[in-house]
C-alpha positions in Angstrom: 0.0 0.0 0.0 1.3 3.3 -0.5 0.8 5.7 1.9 1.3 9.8 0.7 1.9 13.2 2.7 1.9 12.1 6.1 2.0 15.0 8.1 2.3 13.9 11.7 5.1 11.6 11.6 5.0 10.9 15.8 1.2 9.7 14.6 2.3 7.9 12.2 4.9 5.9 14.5 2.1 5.9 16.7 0.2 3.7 14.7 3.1 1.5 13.4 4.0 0.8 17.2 0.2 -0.8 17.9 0.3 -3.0 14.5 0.6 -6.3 15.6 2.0 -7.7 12.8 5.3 -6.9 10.9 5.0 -3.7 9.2 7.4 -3.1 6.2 8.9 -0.3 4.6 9.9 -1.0 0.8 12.6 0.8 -1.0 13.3 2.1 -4.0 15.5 -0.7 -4.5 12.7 -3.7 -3.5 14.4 -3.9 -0.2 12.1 -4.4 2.9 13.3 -2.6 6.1 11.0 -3.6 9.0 9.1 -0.2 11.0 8.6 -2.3 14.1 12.6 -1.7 14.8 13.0 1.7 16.2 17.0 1.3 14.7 15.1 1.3 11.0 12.5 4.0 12.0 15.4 6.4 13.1 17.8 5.2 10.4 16.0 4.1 7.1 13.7 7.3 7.6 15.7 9.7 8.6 16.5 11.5 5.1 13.0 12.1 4.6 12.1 13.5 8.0 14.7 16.4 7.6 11.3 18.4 5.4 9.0 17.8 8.4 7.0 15.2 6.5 6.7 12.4 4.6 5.8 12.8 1.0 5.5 9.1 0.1 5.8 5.5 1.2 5.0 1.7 0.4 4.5 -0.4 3.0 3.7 -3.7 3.6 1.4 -5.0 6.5 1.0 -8.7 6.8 -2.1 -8.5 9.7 -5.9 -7.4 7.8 -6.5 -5.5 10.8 -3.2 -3.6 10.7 -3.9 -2.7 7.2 -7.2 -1.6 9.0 -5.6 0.8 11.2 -3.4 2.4 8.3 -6.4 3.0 6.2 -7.7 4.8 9.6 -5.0 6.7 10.3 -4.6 8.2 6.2 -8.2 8.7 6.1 -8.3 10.6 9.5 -4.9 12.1 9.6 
């Protein structure tokens, strides 16, 4: 799924942290770097926090109901 202009990033972590399945960040090269690992949320991400926001990601969830709470949090954020 890709996820676009995500405003409130400490949200957005927010919601990673209460997934309870693996949540996945893919690259531009196809690699997958997993969001549940605060080491790849500070490190893999932080490039695209130096503007404030986050213009666009893909991620992959593996749990329906973490999907769910994704689609929540983009169509409320």
């Amino acid at each position: 799924m890709k996820i676009s202009n995500i405003k409130d990033v400490d949200k957005f972590f927010q919601v990673i942290d209460s997934c309870k399945g693996r949540v996945e960040l893919v690259t531009g090269e196809g690699d997958r770097l997993n969001l549940k690992s605060k080491l790849s949320q500070y490190v893999s991400l932080a490039n695209i926090f130096s503007n404030g926001g986050i213009p666009e990601l893909e991620l992959v969830a593996h749990e329906k109901e973490d999907v769910d709470r994704l689609m929540n949090f983009m169509i409320n954020s």
